[in-house]
N, C-alpha and C positions, 0 to 999 in steps of 0.2 A: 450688660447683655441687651439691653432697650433699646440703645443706639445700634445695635447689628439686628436683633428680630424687630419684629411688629408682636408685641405680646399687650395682652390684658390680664389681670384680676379677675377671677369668678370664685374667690372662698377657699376655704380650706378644702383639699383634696380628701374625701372620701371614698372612693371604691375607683380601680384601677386594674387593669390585665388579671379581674380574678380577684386579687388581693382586697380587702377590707384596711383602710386606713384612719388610725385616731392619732392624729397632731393634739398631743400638750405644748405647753411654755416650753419643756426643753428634753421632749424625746418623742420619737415617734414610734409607733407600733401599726403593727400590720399582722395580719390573718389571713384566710383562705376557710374559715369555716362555711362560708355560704356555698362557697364552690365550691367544698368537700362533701355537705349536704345536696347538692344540686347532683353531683356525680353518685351516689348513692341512689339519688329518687331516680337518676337515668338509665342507671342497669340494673335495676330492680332486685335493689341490696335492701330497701327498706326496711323490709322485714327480717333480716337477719338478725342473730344475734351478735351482739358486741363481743369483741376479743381485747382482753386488757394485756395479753401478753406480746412479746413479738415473736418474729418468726423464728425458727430453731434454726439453728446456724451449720446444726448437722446434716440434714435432711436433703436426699440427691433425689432429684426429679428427672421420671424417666416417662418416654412417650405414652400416653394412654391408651393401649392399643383397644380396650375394650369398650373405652369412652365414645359416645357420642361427636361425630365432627361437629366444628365449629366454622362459622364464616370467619375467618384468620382478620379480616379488617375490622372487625367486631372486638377481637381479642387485642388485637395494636391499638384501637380507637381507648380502650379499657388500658393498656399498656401506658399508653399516652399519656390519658389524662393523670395517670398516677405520679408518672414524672414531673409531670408538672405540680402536681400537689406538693411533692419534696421539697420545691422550692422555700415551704412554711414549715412542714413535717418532716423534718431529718430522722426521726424514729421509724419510717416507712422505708426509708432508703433501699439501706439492704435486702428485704424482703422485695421491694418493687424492683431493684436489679437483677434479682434472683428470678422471680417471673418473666422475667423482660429476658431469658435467655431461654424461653421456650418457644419466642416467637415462631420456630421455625415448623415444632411440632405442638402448634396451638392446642389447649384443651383449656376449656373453664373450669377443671376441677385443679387448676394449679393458681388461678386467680381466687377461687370462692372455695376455698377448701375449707370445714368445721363452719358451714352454715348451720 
């Protein structure tokens, strides 16, 4: 590839699109913890309490009519960054696809539900 690009050497790749990366001799690993904590301190999940379960796979969500509106690009921006966390945390999947099908009748009480 040297002969087709113009590349250099600057070290082993440590943090990339998000991802957190540790090169050993012969495996590499990657994270998203920073970025999961970063997204936390951004919607002001901080202080929530931890959930060690996942989401119930029975549970149908239906419009909030009594709930507080929300700025819908708040709720996508929040949608968003979840998906993108999948990329590490496959244990979120289902649950963030399953909010991500409310976009259309946004409410944060379908994102932060059992604060």
């Amino acid at each position: 590839m040297k002969g087709e690009f113009e590349m250099s050497t600057v070290g082993k790749l440590t943090f990339f699109l998000g991802f957190q990366i540790k090169q050993e001799e012969t495996d590499i690993f990657f994270s998203q913890e920073k970025y999961a904590k970063n997204l936390v301190s951004k919607f002001g999940m901080d202080k929530a309490k931890p959930k060690r379960t996942l989401a119930a796979t029975h549970l149908k969500m239906t419009k909030d009519t009594a709930g507080e509106k929300i700025d819908s690009s708040l709720y996508q921006s929040i949608i968003e960054s979840l998906l993108y966390l999948t990329a590490s945390r496959s244990d979120i999947a289902f649950a963030t696809g399953h909010v991500a099908r409310m976009i259309g009748r946004a409410h944060l009480a379908a994102v932060f539900s059992g604060e």
